[in-house]
C-alpha positions as CSV (number, residue, x, y, z in Angstrom):
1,X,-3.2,17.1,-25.4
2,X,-3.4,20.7,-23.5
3,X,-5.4,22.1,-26.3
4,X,-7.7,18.9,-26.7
5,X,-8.5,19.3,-23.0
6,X,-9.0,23.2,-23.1
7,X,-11.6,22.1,-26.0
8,X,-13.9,19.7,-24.1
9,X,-14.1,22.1,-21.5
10,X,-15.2,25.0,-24.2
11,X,-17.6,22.1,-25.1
12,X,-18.8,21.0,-21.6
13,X,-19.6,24.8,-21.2
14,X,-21.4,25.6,-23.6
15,X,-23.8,22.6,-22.8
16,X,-24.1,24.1,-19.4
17,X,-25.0,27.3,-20.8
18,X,-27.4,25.9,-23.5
19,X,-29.2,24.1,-20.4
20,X,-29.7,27.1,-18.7
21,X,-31.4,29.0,-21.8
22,X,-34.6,31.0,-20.3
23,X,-38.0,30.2,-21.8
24,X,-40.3,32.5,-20.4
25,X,-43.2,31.3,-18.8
26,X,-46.8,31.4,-20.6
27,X,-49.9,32.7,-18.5
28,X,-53.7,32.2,-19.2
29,X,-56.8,33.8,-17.0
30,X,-58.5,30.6,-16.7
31,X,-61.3,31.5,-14.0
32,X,-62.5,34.4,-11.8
33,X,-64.0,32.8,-8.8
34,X,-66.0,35.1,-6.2
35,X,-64.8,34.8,-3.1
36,X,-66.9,36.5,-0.8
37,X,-69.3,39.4,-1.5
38,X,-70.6,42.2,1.2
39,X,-72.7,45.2,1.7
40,X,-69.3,47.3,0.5
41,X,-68.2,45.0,-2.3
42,X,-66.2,41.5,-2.3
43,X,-63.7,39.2,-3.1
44,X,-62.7,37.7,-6.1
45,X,-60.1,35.1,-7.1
46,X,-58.0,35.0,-10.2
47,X,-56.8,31.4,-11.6
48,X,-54.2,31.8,-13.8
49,X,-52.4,28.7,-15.4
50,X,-48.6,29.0,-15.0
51,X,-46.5,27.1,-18.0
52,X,-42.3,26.7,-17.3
53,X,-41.4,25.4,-20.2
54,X,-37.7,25.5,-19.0
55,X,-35.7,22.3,-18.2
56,X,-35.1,23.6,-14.7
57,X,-37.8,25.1,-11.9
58,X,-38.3,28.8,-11.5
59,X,-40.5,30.6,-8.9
60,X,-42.6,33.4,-9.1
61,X,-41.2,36.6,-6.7
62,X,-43.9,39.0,-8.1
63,X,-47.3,38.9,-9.7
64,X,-48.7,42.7,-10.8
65,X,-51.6,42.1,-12.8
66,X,-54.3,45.0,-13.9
67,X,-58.1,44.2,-14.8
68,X,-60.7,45.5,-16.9
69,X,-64.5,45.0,-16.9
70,X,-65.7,46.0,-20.2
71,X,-63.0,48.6,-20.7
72,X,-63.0,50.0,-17.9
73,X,-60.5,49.8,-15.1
74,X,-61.6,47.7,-12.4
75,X,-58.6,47.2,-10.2
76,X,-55.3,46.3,-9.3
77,X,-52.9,43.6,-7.4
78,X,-49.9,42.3,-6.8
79,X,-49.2,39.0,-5.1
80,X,-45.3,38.8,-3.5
81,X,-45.8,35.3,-2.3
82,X,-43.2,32.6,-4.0
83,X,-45.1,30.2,-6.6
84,X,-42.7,27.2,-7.2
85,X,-43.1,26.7,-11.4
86,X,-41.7,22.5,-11.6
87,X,-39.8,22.2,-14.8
88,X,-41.9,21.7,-17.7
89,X,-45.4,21.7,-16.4
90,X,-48.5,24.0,-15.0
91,X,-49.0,25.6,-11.8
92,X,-52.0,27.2,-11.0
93,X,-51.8,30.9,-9.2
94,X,-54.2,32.2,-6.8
95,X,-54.6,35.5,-7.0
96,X,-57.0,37.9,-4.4
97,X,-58.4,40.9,-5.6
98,X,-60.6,42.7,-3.7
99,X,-63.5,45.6,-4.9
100,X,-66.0,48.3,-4.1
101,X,-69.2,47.8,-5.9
102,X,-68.9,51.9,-6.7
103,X,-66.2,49.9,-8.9
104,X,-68.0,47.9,-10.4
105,X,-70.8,49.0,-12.4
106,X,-69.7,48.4,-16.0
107,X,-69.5,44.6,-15.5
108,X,-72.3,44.8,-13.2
109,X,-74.8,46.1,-16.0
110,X,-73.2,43.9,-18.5
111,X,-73.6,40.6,-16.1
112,X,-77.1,41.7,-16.1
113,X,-77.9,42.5,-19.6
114,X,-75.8,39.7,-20.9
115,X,-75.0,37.2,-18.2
116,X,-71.7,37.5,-19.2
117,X,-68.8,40.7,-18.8
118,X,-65.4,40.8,-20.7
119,X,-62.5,41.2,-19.2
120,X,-58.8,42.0,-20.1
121,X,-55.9,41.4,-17.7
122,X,-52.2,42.8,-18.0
123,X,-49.4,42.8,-16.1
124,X,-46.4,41.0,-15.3
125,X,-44.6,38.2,-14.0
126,X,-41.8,38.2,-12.3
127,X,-39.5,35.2,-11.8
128,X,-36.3,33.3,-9.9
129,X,-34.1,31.6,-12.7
130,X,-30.7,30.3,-12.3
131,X,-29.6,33.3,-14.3
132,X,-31.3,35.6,-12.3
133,X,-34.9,37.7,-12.1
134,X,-36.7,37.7,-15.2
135,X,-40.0,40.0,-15.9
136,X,-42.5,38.3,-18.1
137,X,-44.9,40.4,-19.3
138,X,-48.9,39.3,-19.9
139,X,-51.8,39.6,-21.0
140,X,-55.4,37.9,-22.0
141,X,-58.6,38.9,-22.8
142,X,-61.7,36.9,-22.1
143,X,-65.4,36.7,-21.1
144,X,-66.6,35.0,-17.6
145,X,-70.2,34.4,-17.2
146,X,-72.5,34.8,-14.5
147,X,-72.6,30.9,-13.9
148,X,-68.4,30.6,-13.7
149,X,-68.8,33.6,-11.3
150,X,-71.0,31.8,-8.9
151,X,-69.0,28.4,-9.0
């Protein structure tokens, strides 16, 4: 009887556990936005789609993202405001960034030669799980054109 009992709690815990395995969130650049533009430089506004494929929610304590304009490095941020990631579905992330247009002059030629400029983001994600933080790096690479930019 003792040892039938001591084995449904083995079993009842490793269901727990399985339950809590960590998935690690998938990310995706899906607009740059301008937010504002001045004599100095502007705004801009990175979307990024947050998956949680997890069974559970998570929430985002850090977002460090680098990006390039057409290889070069354009900037840097990191956003420390909590994101709540619902179980299983997509949140979208707001992320400032803020420029000089000294900074800018690769993507700015290539917006105006080609109406479009590449870009490539990476950084990392940091999130709250029931088993504690978890970095997630990322990545993407991408092109945004001159008419997404103006939306």
């Amino acid at each position: 009887m003792r040892r039938t009992a001591l084995v449904s709690v083995a079993a009842l815990l490793a269901a727990g556990c399985a339950q809590l395995r960590f998935e690690a969130p998938t990310t995706q650049l899906v607009a740059v936005q301008v937010a504002g533009l001045g004599l100095e430089g502007g705004a801009l506004r990175l979307l990024l789609d947050v998956h949680n494929p997890n069974t559970y929610a998570l929430r985002t304590t850090r977002v460090a993202v680098g990006i390039d304009l057409e290889g070069t490095h354009f900037g840097d941020v990191a956003l420390t405001q909590d994101v709540a990631l619902p179980a299983g579905q997509t949140t979208q992330v707001r992320i400032p960034l803020d420029f000089t247009w000294a900074g800018i002059g690769a993507g700015a030629r290539s917006l105006l030669g080609r109406g479009a400029v590449r870009y490539a983001i990476e950084g990392q994600l940091t999130v709250a799980t029931p088993l504690g933080d978890k970095a997630v790096p990322m990545r993407g690479t991408g092109e945004v054109t001159l008419d997404q930019l103006m939306r």
